[in-house]
C-alpha positions in Angstrom: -13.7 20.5 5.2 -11.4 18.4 2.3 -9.2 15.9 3.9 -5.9 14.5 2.7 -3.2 12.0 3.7 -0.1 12.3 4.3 3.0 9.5 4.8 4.1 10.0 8.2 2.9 10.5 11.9 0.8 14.1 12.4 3.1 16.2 13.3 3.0 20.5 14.4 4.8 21.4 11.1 3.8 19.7 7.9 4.5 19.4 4.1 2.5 17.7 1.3 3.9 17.8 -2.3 3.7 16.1 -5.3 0.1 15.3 -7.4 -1.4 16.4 -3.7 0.0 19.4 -4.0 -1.1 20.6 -7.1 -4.7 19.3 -6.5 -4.9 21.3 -3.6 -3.9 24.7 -5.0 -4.1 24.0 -8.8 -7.6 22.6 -9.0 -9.3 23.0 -4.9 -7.7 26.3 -5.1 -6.8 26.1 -1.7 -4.7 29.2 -0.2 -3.2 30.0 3.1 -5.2 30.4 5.9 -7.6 27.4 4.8 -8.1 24.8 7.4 -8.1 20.9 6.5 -8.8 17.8 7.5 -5.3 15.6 7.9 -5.1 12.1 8.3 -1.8 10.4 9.0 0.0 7.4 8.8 0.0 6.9 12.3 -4.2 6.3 11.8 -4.6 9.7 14.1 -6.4 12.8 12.6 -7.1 16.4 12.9 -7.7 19.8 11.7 -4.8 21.7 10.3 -4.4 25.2 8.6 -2.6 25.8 5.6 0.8 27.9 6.0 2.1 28.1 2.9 0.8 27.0 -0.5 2.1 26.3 -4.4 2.0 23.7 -6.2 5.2 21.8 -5.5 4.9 22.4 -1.9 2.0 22.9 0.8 2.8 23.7 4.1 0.5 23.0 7.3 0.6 23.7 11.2 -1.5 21.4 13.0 -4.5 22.9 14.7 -5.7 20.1 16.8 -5.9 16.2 17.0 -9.8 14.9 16.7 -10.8 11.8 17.7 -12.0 10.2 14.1 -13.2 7.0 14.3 -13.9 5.8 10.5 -12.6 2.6 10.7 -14.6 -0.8 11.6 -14.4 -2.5 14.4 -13.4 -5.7 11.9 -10.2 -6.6 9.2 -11.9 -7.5 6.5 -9.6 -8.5 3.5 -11.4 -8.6 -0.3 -9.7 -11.3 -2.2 -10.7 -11.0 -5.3 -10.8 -13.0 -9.1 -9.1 -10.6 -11.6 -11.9 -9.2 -13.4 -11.6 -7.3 -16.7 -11.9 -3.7 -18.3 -13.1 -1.7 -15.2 -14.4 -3.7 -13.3 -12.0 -4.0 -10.9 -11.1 0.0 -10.3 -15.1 -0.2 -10.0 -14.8 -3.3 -7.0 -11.2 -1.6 -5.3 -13.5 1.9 -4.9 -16.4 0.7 -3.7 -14.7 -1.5 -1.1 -12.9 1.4 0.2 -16.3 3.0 0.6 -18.1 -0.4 2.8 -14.7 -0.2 4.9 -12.5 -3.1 3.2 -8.9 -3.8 4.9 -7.3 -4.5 1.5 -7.5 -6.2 -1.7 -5.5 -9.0 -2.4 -6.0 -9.3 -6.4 -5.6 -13.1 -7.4 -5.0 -14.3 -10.8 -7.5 -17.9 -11.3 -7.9 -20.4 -13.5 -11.0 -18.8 -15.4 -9.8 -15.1 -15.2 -10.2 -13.4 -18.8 -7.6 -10.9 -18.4 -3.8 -11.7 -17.9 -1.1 -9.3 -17.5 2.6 -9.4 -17.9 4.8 -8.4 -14.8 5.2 -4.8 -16.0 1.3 -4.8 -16.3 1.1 -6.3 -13.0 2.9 -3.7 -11.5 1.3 -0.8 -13.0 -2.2 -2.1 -12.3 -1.2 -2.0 -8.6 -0.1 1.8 -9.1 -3.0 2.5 -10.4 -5.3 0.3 -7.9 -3.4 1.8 -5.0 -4.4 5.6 -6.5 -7.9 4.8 -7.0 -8.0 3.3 -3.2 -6.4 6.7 -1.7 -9.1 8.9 -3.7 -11.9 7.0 -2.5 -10.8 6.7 1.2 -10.3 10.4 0.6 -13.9 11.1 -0.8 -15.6 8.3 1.8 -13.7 10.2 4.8 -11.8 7.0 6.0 -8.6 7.8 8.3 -7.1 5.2 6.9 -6.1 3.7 3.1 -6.7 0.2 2.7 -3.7 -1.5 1.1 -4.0 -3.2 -2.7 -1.3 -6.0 -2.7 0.3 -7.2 -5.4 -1.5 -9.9 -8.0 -0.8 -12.9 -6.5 -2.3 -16.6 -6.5 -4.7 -18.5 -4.2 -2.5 -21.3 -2.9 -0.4 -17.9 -1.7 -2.9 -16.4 0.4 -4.3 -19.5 1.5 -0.3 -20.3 3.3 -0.1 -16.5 4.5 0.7 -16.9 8.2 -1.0 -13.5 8.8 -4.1 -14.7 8.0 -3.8 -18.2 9.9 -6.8 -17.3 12.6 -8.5 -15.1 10.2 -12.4 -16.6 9.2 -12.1 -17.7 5.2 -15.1 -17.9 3.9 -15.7 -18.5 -0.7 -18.3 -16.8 -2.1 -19.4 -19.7 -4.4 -22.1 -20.2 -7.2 -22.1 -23.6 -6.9 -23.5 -25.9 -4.4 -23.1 -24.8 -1.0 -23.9 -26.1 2.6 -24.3 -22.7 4.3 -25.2 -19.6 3.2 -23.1 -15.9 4.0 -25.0 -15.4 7.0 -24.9 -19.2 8.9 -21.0 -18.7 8.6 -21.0 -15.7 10.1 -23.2 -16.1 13.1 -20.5 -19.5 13.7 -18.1 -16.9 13.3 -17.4 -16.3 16.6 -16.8 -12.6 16.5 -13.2 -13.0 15.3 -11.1 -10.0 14.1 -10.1 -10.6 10.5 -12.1 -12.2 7.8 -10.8 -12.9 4.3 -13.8 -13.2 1.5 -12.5 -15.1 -1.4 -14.7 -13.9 -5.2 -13.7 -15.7 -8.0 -14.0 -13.6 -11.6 -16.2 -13.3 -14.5 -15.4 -17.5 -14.9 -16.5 -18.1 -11.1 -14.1 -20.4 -9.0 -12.5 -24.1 -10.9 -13.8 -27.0 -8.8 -10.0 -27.4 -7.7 -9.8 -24.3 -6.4 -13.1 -24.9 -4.5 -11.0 -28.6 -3.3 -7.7 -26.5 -2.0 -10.3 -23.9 -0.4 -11.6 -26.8 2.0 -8.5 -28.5 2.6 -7.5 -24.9 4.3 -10.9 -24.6 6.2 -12.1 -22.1 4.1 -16.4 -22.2 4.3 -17.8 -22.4 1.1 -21.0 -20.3 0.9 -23.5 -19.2 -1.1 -24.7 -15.4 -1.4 -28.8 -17.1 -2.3 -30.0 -18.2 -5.1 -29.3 -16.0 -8.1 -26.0 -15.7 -10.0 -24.3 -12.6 -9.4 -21.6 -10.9 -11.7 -18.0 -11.0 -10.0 -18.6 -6.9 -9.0 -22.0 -7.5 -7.1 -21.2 -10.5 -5.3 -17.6 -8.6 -3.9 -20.0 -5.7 -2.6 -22.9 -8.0 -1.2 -20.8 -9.9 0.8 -18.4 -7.2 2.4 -21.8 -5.7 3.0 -23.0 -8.7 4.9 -19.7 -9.0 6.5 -19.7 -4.9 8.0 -23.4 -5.5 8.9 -23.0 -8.7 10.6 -19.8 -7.7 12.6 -18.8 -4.4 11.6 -20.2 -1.0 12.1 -23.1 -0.9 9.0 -26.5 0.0 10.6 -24.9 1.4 13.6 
């Protein structure tokens, strides 16, 4: 059964429009009478049967609410090194996939790409989009939020994320590795896993990272590319304290 999102609370009547719209009838060919999977921005879910349909306007009736628990038991927030060409559409969708919070895209000292604010914002468009089709595809009931491109001293002063576990993926030398922090974690809620770019992280962004008891640790023994080490370590993360392995 295909499932789609909609921006607002499940309701009995309900409308999607817009590019939904005309993926559902123009390319799913979906008519009336077909039933679907609804998730909405109240994080419920459940099955709902198509009313009406064309593609400016799909109407729905809901069915039933079903109990849909895709989410992890954990917040786990990706912030991540701008990295170049695709990389970075390749990092938001597979994130989505392991169960990621959000990104929080940060712009480094050793990044190789840097966009203007125009560029800026339609990156985030187009990061947001390819987060929605993913939690889509994955069967989330929830869309993890891309946030603007910011910088680290930003995040690092974010009051949300003042009890949140830090930890820096680093290359460099380390005292503990991914999975020492971890068990010290305590079984806290939210974790933020800082991954610099294609450059790695400057050794003053390391410096500012301790002064805001961030852990510095290191994924092993082999270099990985900005992509792998993002995935490795949100995998870690879901295993260790999430809802990977059962």
């Amino acid at each position: 059964m295909r499932r789609f999102f909609i921006d607002a609370p499940l309701s009995e009547q309900m409308t999607i429009t817009h590019a939904d719209a005309r993926h559902m009838v123009s390319v799913l060919r979906l008519a009336a009478g077909t039933a679907v999977w609804l998730s909405g921005q109240d994080g419920k879910s459940g099955r709902a049967e198509i009313v009406t349909a064309s593609p400016e306007r799909v109407e729905l009736k809901l069915l039933e609410i079903v109990e849909d628990i895709t989410e992890p038991p954990v917040d786990v927030w990706l912030v991540q090194g701008l990295a170049k060409g695709e990389k970075m559409d390749f990092i938001i969708q597979k994130a989505v996939e392991l169960g990621v919070r959000g990104i929080i895209p940060v712009a480094t000292e050793h990044i190789v790409v840097r966009y203007d604010i125009a560029k800026q914002a339609e990156k985030k468009v187009r990061w947001q989009r390819i987060a929605r089709e993913a939690a889509k595809q994955c069967g989330r009931n929830a869309i993890p939020e891309v946030c603007p491109i910011t910088d680290l001293t930003k995040v690092l002063d974010d009051e949300e994320f003042a009890k949140a576990v830090k930890i820096m993926l680093y290359e460099g030398k380390a005292p503990l590795g991914i999975k020492e922090v971890l068990a010290g974690s305590g079984g806290k809620q939210t974790y933020l896993l800082f991954i610099g770019p294609e450059g790695g992280f400057s050794s003053a962004e390391v410096a500012l990272c301790r002064q805001h008891d961030v852990s510095i640790a290191t994924m092993g023994p082999r270099v990985m590319r900005t992509e792998t080490a993002a995935l490795a370590a949100l995998t870690a993360v879901m295993y260790e304290c999430g809802d990977l392995g059962g």
